[in-house]
ZADO-1210 file (C-alpha; in nm, 4 decimals, padded with zeros to 6 digits):
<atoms>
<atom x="00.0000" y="00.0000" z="00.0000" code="UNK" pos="1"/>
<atom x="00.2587" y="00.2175" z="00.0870" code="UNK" pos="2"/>
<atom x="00.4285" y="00.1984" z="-00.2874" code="UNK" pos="3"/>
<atom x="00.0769" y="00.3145" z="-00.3906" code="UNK" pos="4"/>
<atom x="00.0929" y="00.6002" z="-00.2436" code="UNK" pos="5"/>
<atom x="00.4457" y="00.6878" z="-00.3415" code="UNK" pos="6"/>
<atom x="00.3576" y="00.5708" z="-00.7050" code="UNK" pos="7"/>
<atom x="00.1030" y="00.7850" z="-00.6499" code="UNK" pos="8"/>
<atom x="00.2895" y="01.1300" z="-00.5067" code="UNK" pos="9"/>
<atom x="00.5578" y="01.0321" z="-00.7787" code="UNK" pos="10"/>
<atom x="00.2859" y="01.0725" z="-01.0632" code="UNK" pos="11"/>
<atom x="00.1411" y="01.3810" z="-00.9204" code="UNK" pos="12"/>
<atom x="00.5039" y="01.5536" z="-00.8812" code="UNK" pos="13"/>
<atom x="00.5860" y="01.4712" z="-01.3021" code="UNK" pos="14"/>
<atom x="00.2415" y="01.6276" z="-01.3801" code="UNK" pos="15"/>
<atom x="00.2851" y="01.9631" z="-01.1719" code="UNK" pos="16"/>
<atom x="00.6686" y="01.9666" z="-01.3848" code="UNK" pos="17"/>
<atom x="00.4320" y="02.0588" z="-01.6892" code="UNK" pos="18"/>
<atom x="00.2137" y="02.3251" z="-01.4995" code="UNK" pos="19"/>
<atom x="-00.0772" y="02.0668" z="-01.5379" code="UNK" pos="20"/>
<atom x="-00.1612" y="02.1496" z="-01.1396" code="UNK" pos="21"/>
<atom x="00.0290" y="02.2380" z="-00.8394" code="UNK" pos="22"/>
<atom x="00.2898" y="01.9879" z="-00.6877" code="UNK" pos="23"/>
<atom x="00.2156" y="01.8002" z="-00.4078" code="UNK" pos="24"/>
<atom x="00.4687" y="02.0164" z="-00.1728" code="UNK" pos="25"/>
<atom x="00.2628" y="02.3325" z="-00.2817" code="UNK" pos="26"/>
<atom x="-00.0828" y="02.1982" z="-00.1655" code="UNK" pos="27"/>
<atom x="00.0725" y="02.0587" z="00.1512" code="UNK" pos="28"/>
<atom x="00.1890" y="02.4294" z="00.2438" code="UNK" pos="29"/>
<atom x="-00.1827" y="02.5528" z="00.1057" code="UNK" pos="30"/>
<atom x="-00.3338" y="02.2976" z="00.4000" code="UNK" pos="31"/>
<atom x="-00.0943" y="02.4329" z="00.6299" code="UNK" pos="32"/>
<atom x="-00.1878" y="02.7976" z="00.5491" code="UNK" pos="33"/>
<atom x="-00.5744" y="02.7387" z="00.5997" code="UNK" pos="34"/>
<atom x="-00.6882" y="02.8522" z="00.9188" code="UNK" pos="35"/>
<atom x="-00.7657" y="02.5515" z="01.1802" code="UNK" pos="36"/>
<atom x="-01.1194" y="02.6863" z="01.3038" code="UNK" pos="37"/>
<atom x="-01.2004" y="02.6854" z="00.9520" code="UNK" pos="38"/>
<atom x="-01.0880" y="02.3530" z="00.8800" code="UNK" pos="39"/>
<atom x="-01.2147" y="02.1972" z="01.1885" code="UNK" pos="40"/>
<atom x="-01.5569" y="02.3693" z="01.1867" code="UNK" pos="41"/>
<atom x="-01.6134" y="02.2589" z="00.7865" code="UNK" pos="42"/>
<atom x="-01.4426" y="01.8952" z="00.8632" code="UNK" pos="43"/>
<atom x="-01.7012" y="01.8742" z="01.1684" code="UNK" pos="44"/>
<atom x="-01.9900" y="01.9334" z="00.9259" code="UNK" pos="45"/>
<atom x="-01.9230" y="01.6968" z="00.6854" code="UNK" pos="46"/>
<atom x="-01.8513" y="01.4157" z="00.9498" code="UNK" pos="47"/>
<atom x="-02.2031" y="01.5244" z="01.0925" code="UNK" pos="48"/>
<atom x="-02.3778" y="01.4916" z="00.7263" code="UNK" pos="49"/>
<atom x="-02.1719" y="01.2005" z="00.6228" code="UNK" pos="50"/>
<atom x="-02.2842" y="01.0026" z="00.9766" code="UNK" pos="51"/>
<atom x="-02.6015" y="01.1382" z="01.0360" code="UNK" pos="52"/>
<atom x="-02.7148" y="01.0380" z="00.6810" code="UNK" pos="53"/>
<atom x="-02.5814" y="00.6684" z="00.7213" code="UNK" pos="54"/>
<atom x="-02.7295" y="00.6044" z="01.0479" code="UNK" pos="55"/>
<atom x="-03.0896" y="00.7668" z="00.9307" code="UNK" pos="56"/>
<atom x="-03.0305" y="00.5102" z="00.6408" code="UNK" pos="57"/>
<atom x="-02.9706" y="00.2544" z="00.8690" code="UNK" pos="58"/>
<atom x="-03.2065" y="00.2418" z="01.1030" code="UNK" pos="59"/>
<atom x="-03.4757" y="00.2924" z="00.8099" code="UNK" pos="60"/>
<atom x="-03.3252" y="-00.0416" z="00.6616" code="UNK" pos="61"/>
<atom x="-03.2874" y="-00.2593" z="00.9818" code="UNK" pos="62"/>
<atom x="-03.6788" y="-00.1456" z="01.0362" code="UNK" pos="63"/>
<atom x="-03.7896" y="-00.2197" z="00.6614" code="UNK" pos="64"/>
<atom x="-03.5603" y="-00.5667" z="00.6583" code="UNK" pos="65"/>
<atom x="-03.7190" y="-00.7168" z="00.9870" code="UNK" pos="66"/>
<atom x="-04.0791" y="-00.6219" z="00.8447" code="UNK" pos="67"/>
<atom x="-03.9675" y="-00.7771" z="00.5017" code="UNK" pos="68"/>
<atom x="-03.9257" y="-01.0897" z="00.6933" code="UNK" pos="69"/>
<atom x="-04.3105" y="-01.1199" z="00.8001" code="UNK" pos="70"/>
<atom x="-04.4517" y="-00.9804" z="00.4878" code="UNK" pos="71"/>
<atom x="-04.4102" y="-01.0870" z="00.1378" code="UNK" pos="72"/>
<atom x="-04.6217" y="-00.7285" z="-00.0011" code="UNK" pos="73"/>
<atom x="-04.3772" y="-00.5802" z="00.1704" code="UNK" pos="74"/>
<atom x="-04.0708" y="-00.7312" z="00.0739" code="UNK" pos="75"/>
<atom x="-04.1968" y="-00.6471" z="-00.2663" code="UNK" pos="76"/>
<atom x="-04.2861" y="-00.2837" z="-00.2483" code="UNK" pos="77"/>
<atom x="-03.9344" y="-00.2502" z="-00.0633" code="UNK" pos="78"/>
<atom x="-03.7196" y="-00.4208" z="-00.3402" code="UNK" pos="79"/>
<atom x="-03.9222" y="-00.1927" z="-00.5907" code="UNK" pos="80"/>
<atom x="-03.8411" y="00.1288" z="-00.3650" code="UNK" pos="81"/>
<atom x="-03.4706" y="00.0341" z="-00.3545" code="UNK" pos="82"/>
<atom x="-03.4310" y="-00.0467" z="-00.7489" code="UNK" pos="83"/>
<atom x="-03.5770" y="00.3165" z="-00.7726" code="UNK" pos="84"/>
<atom x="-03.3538" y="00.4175" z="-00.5682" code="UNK" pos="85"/>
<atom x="-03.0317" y="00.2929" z="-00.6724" code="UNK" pos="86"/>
<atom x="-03.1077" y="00.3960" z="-00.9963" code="UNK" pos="87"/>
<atom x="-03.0787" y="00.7657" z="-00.9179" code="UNK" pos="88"/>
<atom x="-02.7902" y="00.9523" z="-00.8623" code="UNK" pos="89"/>
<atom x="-02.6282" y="01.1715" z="-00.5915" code="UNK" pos="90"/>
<atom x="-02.6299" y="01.4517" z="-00.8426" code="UNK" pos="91"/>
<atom x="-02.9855" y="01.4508" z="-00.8896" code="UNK" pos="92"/>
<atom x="-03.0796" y="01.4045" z="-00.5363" code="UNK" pos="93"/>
<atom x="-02.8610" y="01.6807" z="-00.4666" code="UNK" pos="94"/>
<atom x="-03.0313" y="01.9226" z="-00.7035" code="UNK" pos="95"/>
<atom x="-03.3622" y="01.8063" z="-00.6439" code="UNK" pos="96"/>
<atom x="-03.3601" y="01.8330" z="-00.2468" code="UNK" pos="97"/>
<atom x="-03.1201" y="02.1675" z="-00.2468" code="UNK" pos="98"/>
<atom x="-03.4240" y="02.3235" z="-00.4889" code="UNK" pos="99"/>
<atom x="-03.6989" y="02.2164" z="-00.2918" code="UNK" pos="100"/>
<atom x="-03.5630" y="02.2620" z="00.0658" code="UNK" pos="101"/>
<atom x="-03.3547" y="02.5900" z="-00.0018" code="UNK" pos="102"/>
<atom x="-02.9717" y="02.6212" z="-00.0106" code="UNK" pos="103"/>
<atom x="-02.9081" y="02.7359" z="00.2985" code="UNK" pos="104"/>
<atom x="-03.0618" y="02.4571" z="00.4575" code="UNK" pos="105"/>
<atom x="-02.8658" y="02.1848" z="00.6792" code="UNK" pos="106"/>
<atom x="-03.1043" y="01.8791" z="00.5868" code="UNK" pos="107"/>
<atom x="-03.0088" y="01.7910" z="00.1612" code="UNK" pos="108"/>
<atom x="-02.6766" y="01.6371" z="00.2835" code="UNK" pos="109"/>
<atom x="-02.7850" y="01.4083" z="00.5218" code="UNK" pos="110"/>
<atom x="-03.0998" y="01.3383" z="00.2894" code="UNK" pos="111"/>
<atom x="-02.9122" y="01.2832" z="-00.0253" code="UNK" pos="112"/>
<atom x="-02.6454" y="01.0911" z="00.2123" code="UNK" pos="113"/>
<atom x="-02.9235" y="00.8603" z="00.3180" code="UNK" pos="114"/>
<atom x="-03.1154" y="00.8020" z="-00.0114" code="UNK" pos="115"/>
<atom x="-02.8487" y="00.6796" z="-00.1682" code="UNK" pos="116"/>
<atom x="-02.6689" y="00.4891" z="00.0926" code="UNK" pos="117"/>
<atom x="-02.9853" y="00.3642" z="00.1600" code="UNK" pos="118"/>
<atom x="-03.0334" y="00.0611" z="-00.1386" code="UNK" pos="119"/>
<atom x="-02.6856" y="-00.0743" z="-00.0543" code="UNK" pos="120"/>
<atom x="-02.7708" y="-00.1002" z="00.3683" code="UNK" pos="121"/>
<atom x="-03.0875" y="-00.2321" z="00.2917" code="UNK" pos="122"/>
<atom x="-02.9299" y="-00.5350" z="00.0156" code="UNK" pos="123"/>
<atom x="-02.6863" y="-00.5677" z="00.3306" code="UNK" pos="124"/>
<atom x="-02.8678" y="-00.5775" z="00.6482" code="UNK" pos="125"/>
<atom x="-03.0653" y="-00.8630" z="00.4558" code="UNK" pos="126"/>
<atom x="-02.8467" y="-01.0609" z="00.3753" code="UNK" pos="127"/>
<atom x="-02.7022" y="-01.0846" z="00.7654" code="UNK" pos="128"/>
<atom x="-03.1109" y="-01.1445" z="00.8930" code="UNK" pos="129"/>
<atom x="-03.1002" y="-01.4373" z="00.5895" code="UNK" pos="130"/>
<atom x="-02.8015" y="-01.5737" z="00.6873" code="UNK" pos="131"/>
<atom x="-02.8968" y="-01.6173" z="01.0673" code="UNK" pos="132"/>
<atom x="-02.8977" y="-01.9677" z="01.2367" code="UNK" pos="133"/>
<atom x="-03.2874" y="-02.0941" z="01.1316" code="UNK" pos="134"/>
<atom x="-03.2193" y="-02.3376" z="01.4092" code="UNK" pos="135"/>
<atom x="-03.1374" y="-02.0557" z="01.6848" code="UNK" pos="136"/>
<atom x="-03.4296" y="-01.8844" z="01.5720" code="UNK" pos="137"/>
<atom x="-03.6772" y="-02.1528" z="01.6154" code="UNK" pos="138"/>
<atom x="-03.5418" y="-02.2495" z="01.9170" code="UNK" pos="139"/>
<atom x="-03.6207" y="-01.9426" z="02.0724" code="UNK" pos="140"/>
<atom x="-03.9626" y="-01.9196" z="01.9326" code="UNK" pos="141"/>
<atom x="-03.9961" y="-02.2398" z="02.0962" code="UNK" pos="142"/>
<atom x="-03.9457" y="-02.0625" z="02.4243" code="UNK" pos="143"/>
<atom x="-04.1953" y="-01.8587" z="02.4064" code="UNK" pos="144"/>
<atom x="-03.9690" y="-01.5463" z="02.3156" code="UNK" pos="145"/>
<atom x="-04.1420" y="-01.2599" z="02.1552" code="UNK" pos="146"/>
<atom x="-04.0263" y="-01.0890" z="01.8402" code="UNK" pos="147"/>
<atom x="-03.8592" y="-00.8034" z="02.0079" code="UNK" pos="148"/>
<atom x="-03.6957" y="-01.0366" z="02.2091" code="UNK" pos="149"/>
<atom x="-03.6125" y="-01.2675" z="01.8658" code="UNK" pos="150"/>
<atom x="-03.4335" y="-00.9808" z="01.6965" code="UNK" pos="151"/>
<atom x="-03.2442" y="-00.8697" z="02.0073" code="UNK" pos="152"/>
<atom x="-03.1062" y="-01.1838" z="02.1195" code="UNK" pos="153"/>
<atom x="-03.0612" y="-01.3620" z="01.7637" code="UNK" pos="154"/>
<atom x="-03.0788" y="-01.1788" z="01.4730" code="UNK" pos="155"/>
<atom x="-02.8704" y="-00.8656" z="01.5517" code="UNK" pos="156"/>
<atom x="-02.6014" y="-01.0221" z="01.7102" code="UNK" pos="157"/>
<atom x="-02.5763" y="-01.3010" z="01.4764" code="UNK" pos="158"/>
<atom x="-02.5750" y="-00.9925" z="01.2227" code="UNK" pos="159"/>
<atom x="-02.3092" y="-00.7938" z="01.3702" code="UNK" pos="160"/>
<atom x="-01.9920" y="-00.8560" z="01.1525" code="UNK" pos="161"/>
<atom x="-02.1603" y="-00.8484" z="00.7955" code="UNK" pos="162"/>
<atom x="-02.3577" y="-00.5473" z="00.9484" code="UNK" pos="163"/>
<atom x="-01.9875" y="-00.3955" z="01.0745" code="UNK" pos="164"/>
<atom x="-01.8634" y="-00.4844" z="00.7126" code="UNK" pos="165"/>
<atom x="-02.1581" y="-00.2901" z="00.5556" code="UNK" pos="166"/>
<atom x="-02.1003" y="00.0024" z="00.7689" code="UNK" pos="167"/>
<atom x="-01.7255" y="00.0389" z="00.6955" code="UNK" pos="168"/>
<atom x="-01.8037" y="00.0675" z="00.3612" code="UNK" pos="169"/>
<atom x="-02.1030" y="00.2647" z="00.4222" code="UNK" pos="170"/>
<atom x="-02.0008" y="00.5035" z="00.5972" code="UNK" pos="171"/>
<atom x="-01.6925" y="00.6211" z="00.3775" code="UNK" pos="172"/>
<atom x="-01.9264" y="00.6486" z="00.1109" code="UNK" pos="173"/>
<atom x="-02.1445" y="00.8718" z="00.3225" code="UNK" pos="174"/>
<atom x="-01.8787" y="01.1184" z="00.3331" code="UNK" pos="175"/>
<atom x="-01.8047" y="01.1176" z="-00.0234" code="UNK" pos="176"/>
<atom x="-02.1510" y="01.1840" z="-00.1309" code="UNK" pos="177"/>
<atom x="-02.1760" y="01.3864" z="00.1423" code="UNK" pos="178"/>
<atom x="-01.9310" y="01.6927" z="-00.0120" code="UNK" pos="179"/>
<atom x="-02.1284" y="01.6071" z="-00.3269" code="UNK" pos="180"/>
<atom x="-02.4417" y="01.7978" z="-00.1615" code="UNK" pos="181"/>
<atom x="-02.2590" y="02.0214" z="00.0189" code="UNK" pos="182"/>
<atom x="-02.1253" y="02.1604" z="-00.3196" code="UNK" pos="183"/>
<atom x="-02.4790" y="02.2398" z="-00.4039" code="UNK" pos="184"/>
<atom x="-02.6323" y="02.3448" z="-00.0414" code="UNK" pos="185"/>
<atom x="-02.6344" y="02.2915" z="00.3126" code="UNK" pos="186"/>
<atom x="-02.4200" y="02.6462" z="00.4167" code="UNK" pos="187"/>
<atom x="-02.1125" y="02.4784" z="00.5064" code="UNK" pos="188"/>
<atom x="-01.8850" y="02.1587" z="00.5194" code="UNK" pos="189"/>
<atom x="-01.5481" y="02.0127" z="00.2798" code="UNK" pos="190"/>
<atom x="-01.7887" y="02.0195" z="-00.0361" code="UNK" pos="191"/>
<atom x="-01.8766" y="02.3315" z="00.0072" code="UNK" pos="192"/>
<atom x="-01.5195" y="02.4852" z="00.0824" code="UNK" pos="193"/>
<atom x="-01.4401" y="02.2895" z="-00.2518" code="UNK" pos="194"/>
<atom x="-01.7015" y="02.4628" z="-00.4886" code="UNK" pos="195"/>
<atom x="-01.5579" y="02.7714" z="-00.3466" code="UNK" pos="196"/>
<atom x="-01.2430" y="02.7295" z="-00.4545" code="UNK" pos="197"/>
<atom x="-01.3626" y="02.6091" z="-00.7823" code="UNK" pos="198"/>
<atom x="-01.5573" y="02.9107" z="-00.8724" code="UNK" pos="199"/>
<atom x="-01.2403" y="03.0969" z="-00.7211" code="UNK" pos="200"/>
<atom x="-01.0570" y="02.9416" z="-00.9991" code="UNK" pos="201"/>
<atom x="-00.8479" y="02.8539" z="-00.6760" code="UNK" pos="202"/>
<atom x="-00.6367" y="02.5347" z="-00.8187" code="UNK" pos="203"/>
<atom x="-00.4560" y="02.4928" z="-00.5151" code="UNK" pos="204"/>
<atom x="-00.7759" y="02.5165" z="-00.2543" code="UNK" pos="205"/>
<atom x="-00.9359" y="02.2622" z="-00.4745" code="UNK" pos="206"/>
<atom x="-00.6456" y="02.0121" z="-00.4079" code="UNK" pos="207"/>
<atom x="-00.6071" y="02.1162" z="-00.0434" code="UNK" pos="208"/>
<atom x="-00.9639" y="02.0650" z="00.0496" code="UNK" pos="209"/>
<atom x="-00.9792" y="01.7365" z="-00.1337" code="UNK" pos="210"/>
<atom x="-00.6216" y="01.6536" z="00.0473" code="UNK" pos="211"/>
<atom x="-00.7793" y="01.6841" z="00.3732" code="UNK" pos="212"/>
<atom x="-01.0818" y="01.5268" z="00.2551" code="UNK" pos="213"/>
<atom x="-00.8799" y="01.2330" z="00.1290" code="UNK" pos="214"/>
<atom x="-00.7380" y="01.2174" z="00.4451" code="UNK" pos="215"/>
<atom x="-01.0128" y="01.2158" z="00.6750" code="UNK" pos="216"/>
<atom x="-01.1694" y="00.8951" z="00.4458" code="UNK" pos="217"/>
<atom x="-00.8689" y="00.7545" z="00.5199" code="UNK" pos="218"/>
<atom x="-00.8492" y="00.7106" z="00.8849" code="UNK" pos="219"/>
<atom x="-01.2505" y="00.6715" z="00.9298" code="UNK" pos="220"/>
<atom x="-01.1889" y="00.3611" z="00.7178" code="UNK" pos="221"/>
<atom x="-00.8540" y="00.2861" z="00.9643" code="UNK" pos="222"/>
<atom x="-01.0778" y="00.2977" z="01.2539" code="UNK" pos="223"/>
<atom x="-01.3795" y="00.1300" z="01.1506" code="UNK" pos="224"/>
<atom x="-01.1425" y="-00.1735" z="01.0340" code="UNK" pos="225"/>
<atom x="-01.0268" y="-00.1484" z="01.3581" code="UNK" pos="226"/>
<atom x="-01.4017" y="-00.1983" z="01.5149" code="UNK" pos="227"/>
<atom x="-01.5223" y="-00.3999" z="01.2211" code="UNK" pos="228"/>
<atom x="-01.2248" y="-00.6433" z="01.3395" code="UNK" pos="229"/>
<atom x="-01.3160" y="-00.6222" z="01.6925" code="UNK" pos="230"/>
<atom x="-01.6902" y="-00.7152" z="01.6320" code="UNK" pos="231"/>
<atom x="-01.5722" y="-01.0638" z="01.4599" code="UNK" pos="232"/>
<atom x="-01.3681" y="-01.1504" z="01.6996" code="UNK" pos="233"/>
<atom x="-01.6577" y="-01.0823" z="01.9820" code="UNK" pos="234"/>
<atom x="-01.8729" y="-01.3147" z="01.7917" code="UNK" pos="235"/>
<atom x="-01.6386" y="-01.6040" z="01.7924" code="UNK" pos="236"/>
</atoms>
């Protein structure tokens, strides 16, 4: 991974040789030059859109994936609602919930971040109720236990390290579709910083703001592997 990287810096420093964009020892000193309030208070908003939208998405999809399981109608409406879904982009979303809610207004990040996180939780969170123990499952019907007490004591944890898996994943794309909304609305956060600098024609903001965007992907997805590992090794 490491020789990625380099590969990667190595790339980037022949292209700036030709003007193409500024080197990577240029940005680095643009990062270091933006204020740390600023930085902090636009990183803090994207983390909040980018988390907020996945765990709206994922509470809608453990609720619509346990009532899937008693309801064929239902699983059927839902698997239409998600095809819909997935078939529409963050773009769209964007535009369409930025025009009808206003630009200045906090909810189209964390509603775009959920709508389209949402198809990909929902296939997931599935998939780890499916793949339960039928045997624990009856046995605790057998019991007497009720169905509150069936999904608390069996399905969920029996879920937890495809539903950790999912929400690795998940959750870095949050943040990624989360600047994509913020470029379009929400007053504030990494995407909008990077629009800014766009219409700027600000080269090296662009690049600094995605550097510290790239960044903070990077060690979200450090510490959920971290937690993701953790939650397989409680299960065994």
């Amino acid at each position: 991974m490491t020789l990625s990287y380099v590969l990667f810096l190595a790339g980037w420093q022949v292209a700036s040789l030709g003007g193409l964009v500024p080197g990577p020892l240029t940005t680095l000193e643009r990062v270091l030059s933006l204020k740390p309030g600023e930085v902090f208070s636009n990183l803090l908003r994207t983390l909040y859109n980018g988390v907020a939208g996945f765990s709206l998405s994922f509470l809608v999809s453990m609720t619509l994936s346990v009532l899937a399981q008693k309801n064929y109608v239902i699983r059927g409406v839902i698997r239409g609602l998600s095809e819909m879904f997935n078939s529409t982009s963050a773009l769209v979303w964007s535009l369409v919930l930025v025009a009808t809610l206003g630009v200045l207004n906090p909810l189209p990040p964390i509603l775009v971040v959920s709508a389209v996180t949402a198809p990909h939780l929902l296939s997931a969170v599935t998939s780890a109720i499916n793949s339960v123990d039928k045997g624990l499952v009856e046995a605790v019907r057998s019991l007497g236990a009720s169905q509150f007490d069936e999904f608390m004591d069996v399905l969920l944890p029996s879920s937890v390290p495809i539903l950790a898996s999912a929400s690795r994943v998940g959750i870095g794309t949050a943040l990624r579709i989360s600047v994509v909304a913020e470029a379009f609305g929400g007053g504030g956060g990494v995407g909008y910083m990077l629009m800014r600098s766009y219409n700027l024609a600000d080269v090296e903001g662009v690049l600094a703001w995605s550097v510290i965007l790239f960044l903070t992907v990077l060690a979200m997805d450090k510490l959920l592997a971290y937690l993701e590992g953790g939650a397989r090794k409680w299960q065994s």
